[in-house]
N, C-alpha and C positions, 0 to 999 in steps of 0.2 A: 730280691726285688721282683713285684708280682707287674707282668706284661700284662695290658688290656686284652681280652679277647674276644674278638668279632663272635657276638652271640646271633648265626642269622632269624633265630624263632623267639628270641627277647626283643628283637628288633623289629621285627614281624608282628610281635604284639602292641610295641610302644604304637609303630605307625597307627596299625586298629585302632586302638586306646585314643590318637592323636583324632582319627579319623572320623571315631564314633562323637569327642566330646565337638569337633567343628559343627557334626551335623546336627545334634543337641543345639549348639547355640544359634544355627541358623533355625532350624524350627519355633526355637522360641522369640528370634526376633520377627520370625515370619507368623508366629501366634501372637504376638504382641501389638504388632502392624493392624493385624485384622479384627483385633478386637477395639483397637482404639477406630479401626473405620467403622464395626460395627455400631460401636459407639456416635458415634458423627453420625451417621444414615440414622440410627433411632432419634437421633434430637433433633437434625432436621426434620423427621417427619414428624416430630411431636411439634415441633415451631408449625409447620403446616397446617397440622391438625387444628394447632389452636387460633391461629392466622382462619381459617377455614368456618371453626366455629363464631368467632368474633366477626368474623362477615356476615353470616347468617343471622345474628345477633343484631346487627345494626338494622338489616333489611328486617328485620322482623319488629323493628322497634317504631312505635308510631305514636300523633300524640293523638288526641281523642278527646273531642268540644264535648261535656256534660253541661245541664241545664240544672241548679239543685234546687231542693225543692223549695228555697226561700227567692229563684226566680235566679239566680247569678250562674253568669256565664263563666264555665274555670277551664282548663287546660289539663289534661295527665297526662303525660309521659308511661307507657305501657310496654311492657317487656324490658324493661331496665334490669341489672343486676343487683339495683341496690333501691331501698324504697322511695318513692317519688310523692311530692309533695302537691297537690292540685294548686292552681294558679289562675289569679281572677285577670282576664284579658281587655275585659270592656266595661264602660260604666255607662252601658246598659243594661237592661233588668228587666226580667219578666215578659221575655218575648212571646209573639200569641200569634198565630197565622189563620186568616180568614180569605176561603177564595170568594171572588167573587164573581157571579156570574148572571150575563144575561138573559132578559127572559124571553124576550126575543128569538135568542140566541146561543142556549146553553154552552155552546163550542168555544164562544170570546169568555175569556178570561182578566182577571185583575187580581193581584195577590196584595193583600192588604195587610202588613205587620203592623202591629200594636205589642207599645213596649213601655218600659220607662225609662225615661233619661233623666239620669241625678233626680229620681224619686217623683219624674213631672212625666206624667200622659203625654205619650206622642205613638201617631199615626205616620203609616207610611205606605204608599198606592204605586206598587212596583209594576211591570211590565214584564209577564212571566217569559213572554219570548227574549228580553234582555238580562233574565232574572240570571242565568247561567252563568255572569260575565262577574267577574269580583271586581274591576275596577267600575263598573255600571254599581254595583250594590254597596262599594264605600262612596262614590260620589252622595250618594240619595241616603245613604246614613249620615254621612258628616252637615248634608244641609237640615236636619233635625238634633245636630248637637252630638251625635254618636262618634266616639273615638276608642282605638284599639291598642292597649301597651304594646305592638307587635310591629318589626319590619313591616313597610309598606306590604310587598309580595306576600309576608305570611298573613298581614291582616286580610287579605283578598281570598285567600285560601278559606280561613276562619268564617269568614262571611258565606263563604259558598260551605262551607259545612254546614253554618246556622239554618241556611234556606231548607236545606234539602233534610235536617234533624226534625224542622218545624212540619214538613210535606210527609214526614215517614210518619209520623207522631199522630195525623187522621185530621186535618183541619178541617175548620167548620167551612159548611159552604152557603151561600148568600144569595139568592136569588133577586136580582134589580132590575126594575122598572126604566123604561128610558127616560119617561117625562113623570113629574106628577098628577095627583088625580085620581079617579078610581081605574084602577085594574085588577083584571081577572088572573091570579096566579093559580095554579094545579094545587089542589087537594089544599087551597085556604079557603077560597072564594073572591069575592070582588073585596076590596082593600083599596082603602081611600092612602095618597101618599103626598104628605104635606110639605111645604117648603123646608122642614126643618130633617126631612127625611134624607136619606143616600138614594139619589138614582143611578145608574148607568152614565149618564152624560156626565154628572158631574163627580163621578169617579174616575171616567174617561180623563178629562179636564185635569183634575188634578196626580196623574199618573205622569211621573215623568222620564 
C-alpha cells in the first residue's frame, strides 16, 4: 500500500503554475477591458468627428436667388450632399433695376424695378432708404400683383436678396427733371420734357 508523499518542490511548483496561470487570466481580462474601452473612445470620437462635420456642413449650406436667362426667379440649395434641383419662388419675371436720380440733386434717389407679373409690365418706385426692409419690399410687391411660394419671413429675405442681386448687377441710372419743359442736363443739352415724360415729382409722388 503506497502512503502519499508531501512533495515540498512539486508543491512549490503546482503553486507557481497556479500562480502564473491567475496572473495570465487577470492580464487578459485587464487586455480585454482595455481594448473594448479603446474601442468606445475611438467611436465616440468618430460619432464627434462626424457630429462635428455635419455641423459644419449645415452652416456651410445656403440657398442662393439666381435670375436665368429666360428672366425667372429660382432658388438652389448649395453645399448639399446630394444634388439639388433649382426652384421657381415667384411669378414674377424678368426683373430690371433703374436708379433714378435727380437733377437738381444727384444725391435723392428713387429705385425703379420693372418686371413682369404673369407675362404683364409692371413698374415699381421704391424708396431706397426703405428699400432695405423686406416687409417695406413685399408690401409694394404684392400691391402690383407679386406673390412668393415661400414662408412669409423667407419671402422677405428673397426679396431683400432680389434688391441687392439687381444693385450688384450695374443698374442703369436716370437722370430727372423736376417739372417739365426745357431743361438743361450735363453733356445732353437743353431737352424739351413733355407731359408724357418721367420727372422727379412724379416719381416722388408715385414712390411709396
Amino acid at each position: 500500500m503506497y502512503q502519499n508523499v508531501f512533495n515540498p518542490q512539486r508543491y512549490a511548483q503546482e503553486q507557481m503554475d497556479t500562480y502564473y496561470q491567475d496572473c495570465w487570466e487577470v492580464q487578459k481580462s485587464i487586455a480585454k477591458a482595455n481594448a473594448l474601452e479603446d474601442i468606445r473612445l475611438k467611436g465616440l470620437a468618430m460619432r464627434q468627428h462626424l457630429r462635428q462635420l455635419e455641423s459644419e456642413r449645415k452652416r456651410a449650406t445656403f440657398e442662393e436667388l439666381l435670375i436665368t436667362s429666360e428672366g425667372e426667379l429660382q432658388l438652389i440649395t448649395r453645399n448639399l450632399t446630394i444634388e439639388t434641383t433649382p426652384r421657381s419662388v415667384t411669378n414674377m419675371t424678368a426683373p430690371q433695376m433703374v436708379i433714378l436720380k435727380r437733377l437738381k440733386d444727384e444725391t435723392e434717389e428713387i429705385f425703379l424695378l420693372k418686371c413682369l407679373v404673369n407675362n404683364v409690365p409692371q413698374k415699381l418706385f421704391l424708396d431706397p432708404k426703405k428699400a432695405g426692409r423686406g416687409s417695406y419690399l413685399i408690401k409694394n410687391l404684392v400691391l402690383i400683383g407679386v406673390y412668393f411660394h415661400l414662408p412669409s419671413d423667407r419671402a422677405k429675405e428673397v426679396a431683400i436678396q432680389l434688391l441687392a442681386l439687381l444693385i450688384a448687377a450695374g443698374p442703369k441710372e436716370l437722370l430727372l427733371a423736376d417739372d417739365e419743359g426745357y431743361v438743361e442736363f450735363p453733356n445732353r443739352g437743353l431737352i424739351y420734357i413733355g407731359k408724357e415724360n418721367l420727372t422727379w415729382k412724379k416719381a416722388a409722388r408715385l414712390c411709396r
